[in-house]
CHARMM internal coordinates of N, CA and C (Angstrom, degrees):
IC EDIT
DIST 1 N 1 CA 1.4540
DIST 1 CA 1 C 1.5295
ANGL 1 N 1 CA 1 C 109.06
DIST 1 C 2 N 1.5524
ANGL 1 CA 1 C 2 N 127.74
DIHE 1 N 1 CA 1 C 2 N 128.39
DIST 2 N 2 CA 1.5267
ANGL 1 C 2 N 2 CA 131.76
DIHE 1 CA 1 C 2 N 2 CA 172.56
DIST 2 CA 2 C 1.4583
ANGL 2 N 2 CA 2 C 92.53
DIHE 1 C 2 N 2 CA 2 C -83.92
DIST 2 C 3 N 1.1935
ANGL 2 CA 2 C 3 N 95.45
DIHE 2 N 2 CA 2 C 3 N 159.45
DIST 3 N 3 CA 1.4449
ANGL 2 C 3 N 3 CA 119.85
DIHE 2 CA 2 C 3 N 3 CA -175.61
DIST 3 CA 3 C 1.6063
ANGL 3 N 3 CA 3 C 102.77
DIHE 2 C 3 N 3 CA 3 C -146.27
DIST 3 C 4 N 1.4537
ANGL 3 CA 3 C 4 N 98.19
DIHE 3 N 3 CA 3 C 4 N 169.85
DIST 4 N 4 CA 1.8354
ANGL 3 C 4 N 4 CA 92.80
DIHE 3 CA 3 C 4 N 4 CA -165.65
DIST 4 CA 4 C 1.5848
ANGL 4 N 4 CA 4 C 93.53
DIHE 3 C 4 N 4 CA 4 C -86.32
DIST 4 C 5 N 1.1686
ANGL 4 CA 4 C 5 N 134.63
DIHE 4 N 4 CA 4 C 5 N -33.46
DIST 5 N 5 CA 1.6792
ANGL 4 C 5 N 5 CA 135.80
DIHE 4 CA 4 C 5 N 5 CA 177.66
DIST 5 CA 5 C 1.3240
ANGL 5 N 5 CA 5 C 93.37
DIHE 4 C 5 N 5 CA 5 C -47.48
DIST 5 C 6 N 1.3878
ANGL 5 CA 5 C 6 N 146.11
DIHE 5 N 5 CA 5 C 6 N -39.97
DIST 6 N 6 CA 1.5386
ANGL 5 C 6 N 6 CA 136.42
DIHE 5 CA 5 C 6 N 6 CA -146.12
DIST 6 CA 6 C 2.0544
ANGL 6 N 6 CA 6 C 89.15
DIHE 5 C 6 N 6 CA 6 C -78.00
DIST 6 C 7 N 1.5269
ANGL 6 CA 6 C 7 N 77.69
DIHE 6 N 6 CA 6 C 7 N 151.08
DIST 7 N 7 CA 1.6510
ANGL 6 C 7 N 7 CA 88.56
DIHE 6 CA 6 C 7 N 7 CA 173.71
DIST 7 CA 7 C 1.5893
ANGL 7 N 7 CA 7 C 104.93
DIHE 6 C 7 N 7 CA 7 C -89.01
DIST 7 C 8 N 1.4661
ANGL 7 CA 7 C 8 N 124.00
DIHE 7 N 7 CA 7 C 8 N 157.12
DIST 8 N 8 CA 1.3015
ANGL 7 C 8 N 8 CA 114.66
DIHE 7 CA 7 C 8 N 8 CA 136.87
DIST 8 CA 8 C 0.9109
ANGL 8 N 8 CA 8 C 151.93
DIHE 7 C 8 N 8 CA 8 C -21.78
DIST 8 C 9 N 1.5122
ANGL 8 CA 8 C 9 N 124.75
DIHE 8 N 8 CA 8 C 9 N -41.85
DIST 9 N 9 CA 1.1827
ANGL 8 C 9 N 9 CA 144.73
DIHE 8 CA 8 C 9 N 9 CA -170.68
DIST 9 CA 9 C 1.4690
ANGL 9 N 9 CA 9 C 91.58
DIHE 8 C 9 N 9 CA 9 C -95.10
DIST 9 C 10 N 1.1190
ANGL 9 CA 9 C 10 N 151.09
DIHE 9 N 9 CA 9 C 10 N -5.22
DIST 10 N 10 CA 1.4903
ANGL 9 C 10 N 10 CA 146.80
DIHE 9 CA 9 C 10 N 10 CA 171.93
DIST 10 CA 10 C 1.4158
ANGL 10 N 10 CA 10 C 95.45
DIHE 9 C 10 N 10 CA 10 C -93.36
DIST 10 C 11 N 1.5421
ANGL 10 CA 10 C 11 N 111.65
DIHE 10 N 10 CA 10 C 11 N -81.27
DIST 11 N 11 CA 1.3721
ANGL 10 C 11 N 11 CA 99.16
DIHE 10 CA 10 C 11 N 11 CA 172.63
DIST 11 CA 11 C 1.7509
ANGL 11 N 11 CA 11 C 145.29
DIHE 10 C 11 N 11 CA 11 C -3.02
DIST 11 C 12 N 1.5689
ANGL 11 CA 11 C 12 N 72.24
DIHE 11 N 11 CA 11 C 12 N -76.95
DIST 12 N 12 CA 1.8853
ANGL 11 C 12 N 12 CA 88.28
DIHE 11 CA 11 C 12 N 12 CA -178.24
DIST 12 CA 12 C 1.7743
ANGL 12 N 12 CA 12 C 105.37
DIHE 11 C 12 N 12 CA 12 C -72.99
DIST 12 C 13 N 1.3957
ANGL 12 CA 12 C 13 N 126.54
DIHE 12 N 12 CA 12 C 13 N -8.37
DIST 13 N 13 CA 0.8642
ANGL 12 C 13 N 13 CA 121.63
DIHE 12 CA 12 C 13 N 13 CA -155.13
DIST 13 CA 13 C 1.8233
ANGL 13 N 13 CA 13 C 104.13
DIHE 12 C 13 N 13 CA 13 C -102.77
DIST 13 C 14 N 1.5910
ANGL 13 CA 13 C 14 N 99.07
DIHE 13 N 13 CA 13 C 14 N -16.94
DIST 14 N 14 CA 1.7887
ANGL 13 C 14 N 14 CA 119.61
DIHE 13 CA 13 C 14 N 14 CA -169.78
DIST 14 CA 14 C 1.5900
ANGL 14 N 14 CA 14 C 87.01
DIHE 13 C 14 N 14 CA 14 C -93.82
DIST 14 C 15 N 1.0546
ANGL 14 CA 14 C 15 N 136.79
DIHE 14 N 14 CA 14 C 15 N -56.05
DIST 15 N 15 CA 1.2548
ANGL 14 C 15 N 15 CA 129.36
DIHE 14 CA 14 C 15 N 15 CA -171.22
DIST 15 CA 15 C 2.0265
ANGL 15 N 15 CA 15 C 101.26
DIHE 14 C 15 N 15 CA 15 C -140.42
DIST 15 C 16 N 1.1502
ANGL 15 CA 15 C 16 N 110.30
DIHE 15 N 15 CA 15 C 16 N 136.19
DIST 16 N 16 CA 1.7717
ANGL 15 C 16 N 16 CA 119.68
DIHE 15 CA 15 C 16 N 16 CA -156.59
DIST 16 CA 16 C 1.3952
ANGL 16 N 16 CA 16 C 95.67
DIHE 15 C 16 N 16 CA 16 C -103.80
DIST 16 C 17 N 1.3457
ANGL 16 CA 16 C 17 N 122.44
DIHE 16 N 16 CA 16 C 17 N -4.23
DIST 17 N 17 CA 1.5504
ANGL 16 C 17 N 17 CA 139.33
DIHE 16 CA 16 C 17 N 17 CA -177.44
DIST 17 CA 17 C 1.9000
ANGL 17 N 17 CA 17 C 98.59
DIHE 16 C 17 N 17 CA 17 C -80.05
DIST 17 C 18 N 1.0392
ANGL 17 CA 17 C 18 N 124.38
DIHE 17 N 17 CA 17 C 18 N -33.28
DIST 18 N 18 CA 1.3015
ANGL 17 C 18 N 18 CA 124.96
DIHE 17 CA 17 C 18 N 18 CA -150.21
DIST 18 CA 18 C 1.8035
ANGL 18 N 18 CA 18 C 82.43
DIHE 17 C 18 N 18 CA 18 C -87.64
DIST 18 C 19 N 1.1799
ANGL 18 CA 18 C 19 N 139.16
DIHE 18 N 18 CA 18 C 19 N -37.14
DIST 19 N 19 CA 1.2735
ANGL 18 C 19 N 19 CA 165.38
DIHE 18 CA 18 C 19 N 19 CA 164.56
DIST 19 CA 19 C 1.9309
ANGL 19 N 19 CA 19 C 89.49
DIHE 18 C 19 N 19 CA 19 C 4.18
DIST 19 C 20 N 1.7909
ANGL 19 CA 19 C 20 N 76.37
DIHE 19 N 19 CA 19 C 20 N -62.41
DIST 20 N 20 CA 2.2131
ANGL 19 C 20 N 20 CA 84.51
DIHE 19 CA 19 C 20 N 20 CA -166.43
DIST 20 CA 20 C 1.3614
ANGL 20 N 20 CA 20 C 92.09
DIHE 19 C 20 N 20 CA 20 C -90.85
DIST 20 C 21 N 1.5143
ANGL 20 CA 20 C 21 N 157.62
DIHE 20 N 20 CA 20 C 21 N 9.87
DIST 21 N 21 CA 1.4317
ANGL 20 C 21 N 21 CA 129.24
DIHE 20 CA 20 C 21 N 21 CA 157.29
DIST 21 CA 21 C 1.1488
ANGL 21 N 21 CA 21 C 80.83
DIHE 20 C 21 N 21 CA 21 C -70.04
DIST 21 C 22 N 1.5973
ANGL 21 CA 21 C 22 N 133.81
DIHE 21 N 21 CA 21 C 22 N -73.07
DIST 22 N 22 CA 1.6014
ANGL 21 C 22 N 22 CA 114.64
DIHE 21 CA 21 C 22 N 22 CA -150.96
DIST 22 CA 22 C 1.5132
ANGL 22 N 22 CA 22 C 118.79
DIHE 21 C 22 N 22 CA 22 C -43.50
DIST 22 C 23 N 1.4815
ANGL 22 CA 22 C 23 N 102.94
DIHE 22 N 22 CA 22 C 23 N -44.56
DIST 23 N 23 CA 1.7256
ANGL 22 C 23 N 23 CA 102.20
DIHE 22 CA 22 C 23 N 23 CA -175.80
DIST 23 CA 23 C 1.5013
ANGL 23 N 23 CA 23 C 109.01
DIHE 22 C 23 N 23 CA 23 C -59.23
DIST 23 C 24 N 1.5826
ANGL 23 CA 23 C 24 N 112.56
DIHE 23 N 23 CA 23 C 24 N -30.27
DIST 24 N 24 CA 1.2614
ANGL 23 C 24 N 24 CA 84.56
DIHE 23 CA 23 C 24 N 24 CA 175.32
DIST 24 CA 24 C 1.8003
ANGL 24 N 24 CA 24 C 131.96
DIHE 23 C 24 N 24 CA 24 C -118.09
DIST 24 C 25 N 1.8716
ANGL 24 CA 24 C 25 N 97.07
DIHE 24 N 24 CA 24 C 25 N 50.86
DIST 25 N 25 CA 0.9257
ANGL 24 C 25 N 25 CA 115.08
DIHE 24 CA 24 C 25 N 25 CA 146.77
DIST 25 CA 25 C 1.9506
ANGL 25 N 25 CA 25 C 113.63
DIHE 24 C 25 N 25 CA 25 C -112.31
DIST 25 C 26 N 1.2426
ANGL 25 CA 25 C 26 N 92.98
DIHE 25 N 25 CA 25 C 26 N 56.11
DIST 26 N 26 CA 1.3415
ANGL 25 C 26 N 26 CA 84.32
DIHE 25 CA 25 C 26 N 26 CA -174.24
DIST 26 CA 26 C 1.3472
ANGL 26 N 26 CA 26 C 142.57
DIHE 25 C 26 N 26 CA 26 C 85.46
DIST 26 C 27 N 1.3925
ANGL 26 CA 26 C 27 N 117.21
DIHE 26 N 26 CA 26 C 27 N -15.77
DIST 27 N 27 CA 1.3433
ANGL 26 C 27 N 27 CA 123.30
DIHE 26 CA 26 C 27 N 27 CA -168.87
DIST 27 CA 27 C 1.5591
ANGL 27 N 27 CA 27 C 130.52
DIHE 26 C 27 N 27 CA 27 C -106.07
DIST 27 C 28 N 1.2050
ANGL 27 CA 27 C 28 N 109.97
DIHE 27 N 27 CA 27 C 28 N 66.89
DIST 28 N 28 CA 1.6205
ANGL 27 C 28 N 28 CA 129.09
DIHE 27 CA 27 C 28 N 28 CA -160.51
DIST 28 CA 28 C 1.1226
ANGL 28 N 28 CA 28 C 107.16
DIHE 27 C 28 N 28 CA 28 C -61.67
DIST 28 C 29 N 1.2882
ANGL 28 CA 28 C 29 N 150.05
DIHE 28 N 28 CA 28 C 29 N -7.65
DIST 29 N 29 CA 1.0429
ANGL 28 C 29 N 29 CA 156.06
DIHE 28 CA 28 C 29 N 29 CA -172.32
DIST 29 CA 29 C 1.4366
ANGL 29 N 29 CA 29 C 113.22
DIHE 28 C 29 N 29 CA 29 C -110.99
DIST 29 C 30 N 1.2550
ANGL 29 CA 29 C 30 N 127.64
DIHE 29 N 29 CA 29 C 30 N 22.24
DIST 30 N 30 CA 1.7164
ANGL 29 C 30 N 30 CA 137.83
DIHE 29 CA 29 C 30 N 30 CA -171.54
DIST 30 CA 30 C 1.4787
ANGL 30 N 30 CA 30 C 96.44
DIHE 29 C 30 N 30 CA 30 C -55.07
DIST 30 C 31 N 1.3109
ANGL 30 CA 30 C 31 N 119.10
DIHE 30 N 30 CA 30 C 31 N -37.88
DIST 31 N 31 CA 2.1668
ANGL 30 C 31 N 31 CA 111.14
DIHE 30 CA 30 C 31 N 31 CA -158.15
DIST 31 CA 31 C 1.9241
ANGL 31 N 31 CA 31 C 78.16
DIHE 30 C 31 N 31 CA 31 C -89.22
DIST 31 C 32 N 0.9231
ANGL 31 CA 31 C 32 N 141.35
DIHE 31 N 31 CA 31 C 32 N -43.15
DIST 32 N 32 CA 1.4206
ANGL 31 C 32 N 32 CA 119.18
DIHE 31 CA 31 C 32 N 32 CA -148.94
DIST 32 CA 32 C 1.4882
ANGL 32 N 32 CA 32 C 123.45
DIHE 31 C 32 N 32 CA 32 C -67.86
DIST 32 C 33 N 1.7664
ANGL 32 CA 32 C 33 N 110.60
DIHE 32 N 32 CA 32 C 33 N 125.08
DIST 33 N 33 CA 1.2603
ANGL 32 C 33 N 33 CA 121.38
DIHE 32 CA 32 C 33 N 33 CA -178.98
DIST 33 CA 33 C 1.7075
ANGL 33 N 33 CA 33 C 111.79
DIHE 32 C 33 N 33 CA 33 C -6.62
DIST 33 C 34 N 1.4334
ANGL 33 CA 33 C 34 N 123.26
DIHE 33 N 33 CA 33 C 34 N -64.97
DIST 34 N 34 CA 1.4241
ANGL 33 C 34 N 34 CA 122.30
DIHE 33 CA 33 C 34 N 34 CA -171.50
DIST 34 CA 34 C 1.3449
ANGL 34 N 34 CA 34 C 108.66
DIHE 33 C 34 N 34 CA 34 C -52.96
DIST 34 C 35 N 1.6765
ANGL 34 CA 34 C 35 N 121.36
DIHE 34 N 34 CA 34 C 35 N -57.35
DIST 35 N 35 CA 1.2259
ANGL 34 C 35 N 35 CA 122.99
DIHE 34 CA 34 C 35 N 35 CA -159.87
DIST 35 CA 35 C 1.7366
ANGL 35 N 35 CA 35 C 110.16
DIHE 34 C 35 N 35 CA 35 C -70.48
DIST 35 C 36 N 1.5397
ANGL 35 CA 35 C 36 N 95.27
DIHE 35 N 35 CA 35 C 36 N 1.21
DIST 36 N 36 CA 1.7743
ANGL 35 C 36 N 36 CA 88.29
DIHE 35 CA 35 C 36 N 36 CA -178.05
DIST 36 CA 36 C 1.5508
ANGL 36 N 36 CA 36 C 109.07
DIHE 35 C 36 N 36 CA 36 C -81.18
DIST 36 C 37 N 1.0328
ANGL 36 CA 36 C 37 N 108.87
DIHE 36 N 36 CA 36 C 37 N -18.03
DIST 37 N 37 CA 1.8757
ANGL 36 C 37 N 37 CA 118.41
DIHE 36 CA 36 C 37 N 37 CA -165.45
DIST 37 CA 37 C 1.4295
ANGL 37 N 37 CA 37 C 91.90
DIHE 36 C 37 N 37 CA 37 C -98.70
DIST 37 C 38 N 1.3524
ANGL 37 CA 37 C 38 N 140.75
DIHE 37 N 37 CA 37 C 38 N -2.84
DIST 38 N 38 CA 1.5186
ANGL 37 C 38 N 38 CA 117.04
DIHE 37 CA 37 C 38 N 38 CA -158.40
DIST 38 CA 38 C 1.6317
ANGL 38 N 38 CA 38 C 101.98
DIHE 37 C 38 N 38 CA 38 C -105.06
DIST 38 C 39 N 1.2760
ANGL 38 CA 38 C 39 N 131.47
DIHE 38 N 38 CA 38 C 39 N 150.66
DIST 39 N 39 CA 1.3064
ANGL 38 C 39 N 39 CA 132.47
DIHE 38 CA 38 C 39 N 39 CA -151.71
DIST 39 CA 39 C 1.7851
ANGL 39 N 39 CA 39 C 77.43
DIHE 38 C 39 N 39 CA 39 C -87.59
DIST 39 C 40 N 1.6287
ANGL 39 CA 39 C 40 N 102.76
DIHE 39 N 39 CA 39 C 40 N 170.24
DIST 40 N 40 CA 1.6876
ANGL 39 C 40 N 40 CA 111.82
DIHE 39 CA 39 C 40 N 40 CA 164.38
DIST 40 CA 40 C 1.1868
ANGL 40 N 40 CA 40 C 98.85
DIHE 39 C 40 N 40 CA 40 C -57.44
DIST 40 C 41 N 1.5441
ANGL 40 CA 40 C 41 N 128.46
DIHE 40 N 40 CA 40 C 41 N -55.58
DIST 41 N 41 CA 1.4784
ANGL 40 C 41 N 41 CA 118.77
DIHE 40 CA 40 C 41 N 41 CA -157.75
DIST 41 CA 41 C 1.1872
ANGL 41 N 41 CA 41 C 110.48
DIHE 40 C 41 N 41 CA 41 C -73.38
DIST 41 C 42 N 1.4986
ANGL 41 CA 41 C 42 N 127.96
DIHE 41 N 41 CA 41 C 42 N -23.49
DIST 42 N 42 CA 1.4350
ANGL 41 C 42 N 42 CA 110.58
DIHE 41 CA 41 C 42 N 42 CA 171.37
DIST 42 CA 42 C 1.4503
ANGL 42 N 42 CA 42 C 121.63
DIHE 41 C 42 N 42 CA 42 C -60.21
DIST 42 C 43 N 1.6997
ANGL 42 CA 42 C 43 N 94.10
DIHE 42 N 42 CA 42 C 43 N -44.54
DIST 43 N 43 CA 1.4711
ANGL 42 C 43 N 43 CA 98.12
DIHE 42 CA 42 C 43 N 43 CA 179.97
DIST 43 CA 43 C 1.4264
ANGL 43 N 43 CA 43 C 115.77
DIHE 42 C 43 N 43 CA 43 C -66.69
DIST 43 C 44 N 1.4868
ANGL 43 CA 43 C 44 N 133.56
DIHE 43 N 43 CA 43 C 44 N -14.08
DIST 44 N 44 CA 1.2269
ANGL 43 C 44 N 44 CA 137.67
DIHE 43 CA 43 C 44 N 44 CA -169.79
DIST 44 CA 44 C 2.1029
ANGL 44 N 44 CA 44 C 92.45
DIHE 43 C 44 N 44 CA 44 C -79.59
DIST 44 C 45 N 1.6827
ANGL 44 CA 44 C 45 N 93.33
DIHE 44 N 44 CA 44 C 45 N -34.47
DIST 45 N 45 CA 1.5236
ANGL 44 C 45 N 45 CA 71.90
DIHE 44 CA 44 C 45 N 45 CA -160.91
DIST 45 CA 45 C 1.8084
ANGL 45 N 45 CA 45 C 110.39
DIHE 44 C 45 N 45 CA 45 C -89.62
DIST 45 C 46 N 1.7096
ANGL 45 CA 45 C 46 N 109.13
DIHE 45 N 45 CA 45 C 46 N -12.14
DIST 46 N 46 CA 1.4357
ANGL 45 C 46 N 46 CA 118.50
DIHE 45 CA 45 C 46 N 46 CA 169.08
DIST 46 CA 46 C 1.0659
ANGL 46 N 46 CA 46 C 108.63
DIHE 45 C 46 N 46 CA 46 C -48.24
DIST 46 C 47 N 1.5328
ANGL 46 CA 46 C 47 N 138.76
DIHE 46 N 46 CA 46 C 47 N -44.35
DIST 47 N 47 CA 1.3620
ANGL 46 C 47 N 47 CA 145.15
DIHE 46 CA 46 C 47 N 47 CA -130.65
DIST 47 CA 47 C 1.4834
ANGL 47 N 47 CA 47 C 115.40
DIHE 46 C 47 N 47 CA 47 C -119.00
DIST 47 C 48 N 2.1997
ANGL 47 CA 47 C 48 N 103.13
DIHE 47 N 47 CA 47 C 48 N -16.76
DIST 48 N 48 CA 1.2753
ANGL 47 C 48 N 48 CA 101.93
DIHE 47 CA 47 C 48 N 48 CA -171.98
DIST 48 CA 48 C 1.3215
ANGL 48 N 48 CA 48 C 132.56
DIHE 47 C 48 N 48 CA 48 C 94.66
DIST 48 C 49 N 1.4473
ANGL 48 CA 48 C 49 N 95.46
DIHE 48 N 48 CA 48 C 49 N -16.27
DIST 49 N 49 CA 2.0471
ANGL 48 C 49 N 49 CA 95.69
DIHE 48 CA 48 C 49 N 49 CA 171.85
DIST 49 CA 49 C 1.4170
ANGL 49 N 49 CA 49 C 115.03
DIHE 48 C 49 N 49 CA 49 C -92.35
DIST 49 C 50 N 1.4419
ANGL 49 CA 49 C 50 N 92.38
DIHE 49 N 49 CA 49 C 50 N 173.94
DIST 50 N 50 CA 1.4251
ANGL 49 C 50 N 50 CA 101.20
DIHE 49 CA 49 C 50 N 50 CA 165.52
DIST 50 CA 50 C 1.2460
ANGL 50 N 50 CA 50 C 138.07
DIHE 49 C 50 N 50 CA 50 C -92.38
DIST 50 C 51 N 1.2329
ANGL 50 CA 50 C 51 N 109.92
DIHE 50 N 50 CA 50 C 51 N 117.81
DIST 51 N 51 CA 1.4696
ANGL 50 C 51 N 51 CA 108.66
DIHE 50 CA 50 C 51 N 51 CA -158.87
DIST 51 CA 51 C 1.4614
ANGL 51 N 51 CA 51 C 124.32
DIHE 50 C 51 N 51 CA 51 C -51.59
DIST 51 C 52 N 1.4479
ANGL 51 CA 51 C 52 N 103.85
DIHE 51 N 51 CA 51 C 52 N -37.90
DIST 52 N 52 CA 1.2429
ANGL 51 C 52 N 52 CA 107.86
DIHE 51 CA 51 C 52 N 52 CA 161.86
DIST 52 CA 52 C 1.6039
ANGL 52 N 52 CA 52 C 140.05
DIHE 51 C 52 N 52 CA 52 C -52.79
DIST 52 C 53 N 1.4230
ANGL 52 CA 52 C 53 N 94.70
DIHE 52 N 52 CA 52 C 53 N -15.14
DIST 53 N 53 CA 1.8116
ANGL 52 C 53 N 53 CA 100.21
DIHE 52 CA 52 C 53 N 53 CA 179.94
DIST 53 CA 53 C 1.6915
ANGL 53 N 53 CA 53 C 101.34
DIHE 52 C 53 N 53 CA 53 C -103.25
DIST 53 C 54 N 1.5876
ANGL 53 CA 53 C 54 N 102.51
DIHE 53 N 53 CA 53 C 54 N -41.52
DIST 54 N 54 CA 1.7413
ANGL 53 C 54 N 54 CA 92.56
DIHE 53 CA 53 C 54 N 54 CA 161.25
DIST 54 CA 54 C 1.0544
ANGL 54 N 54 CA 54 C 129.83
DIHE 53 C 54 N 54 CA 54 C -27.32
DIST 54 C 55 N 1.8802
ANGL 54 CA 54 C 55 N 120.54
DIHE 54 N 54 CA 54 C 55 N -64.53
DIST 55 N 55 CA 0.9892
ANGL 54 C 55 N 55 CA 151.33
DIHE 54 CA 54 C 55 N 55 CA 178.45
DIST 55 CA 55 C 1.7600
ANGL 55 N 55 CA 55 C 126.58
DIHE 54 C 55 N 55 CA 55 C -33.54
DIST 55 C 56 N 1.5916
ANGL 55 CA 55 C 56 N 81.58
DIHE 55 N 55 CA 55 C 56 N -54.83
DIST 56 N 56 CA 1.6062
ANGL 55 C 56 N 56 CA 106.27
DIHE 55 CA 55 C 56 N 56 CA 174.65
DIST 56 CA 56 C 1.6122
ANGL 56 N 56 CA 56 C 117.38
DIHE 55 C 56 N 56 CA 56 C -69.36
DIST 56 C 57 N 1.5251
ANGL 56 CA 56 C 57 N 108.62
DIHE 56 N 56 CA 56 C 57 N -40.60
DIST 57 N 57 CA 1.3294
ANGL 56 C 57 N 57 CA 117.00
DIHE 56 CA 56 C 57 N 57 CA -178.41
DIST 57 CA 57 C 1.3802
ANGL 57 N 57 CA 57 C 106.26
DIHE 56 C 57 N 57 CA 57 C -65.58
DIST 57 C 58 N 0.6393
ANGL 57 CA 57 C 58 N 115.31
DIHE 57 N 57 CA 57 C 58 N -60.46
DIST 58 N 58 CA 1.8048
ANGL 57 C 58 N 58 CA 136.51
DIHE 57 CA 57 C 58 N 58 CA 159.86
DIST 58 CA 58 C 1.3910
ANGL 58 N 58 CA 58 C 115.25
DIHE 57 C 58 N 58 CA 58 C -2.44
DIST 58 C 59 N 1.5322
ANGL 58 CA 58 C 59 N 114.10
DIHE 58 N 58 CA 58 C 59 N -84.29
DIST 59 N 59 CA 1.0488
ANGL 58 C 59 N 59 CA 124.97
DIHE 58 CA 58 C 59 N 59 CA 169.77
DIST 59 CA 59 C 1.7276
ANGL 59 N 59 CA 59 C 133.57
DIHE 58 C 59 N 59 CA 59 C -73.72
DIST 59 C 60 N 1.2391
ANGL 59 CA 59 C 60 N 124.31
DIHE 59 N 59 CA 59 C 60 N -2.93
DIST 60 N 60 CA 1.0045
ANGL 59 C 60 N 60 CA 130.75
DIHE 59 CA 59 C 60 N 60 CA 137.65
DIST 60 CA 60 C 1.1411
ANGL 60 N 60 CA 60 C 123.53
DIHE 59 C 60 N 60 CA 60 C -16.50
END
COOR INIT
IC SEED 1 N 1 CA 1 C
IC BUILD
């Protein structure tokens, strides 16, 4: 289960599939050094989404 505390770099790193939900909420920058440390919710709130639909897509 992702959670909004999980970093990117956990994420993409537990399964490399989750890689393109993020990209295609927008987030082209998934491999870059910064975006590996940033929690979902930060990145949910850098980017403007809702965390809650991130979230959902996510775990799918």
């Amino acid at each position: 289960m992702i959670t909004k505390d999980m970093t990117i770099g956990e994420v993409v790193n537990g399964n490399s599939s989750k890689a393109e939900v993020l990209m295609n909420f927008g987030m082209g920058c998934v491999g870059c050094p910064s975006a590996q440390a940033e929690t979902i919710a930060e990145a949910a709130t850098v980017h403007g989404l809702k965390l809650d639909d991130l979230l959902e897509a996510l775990n799918r």
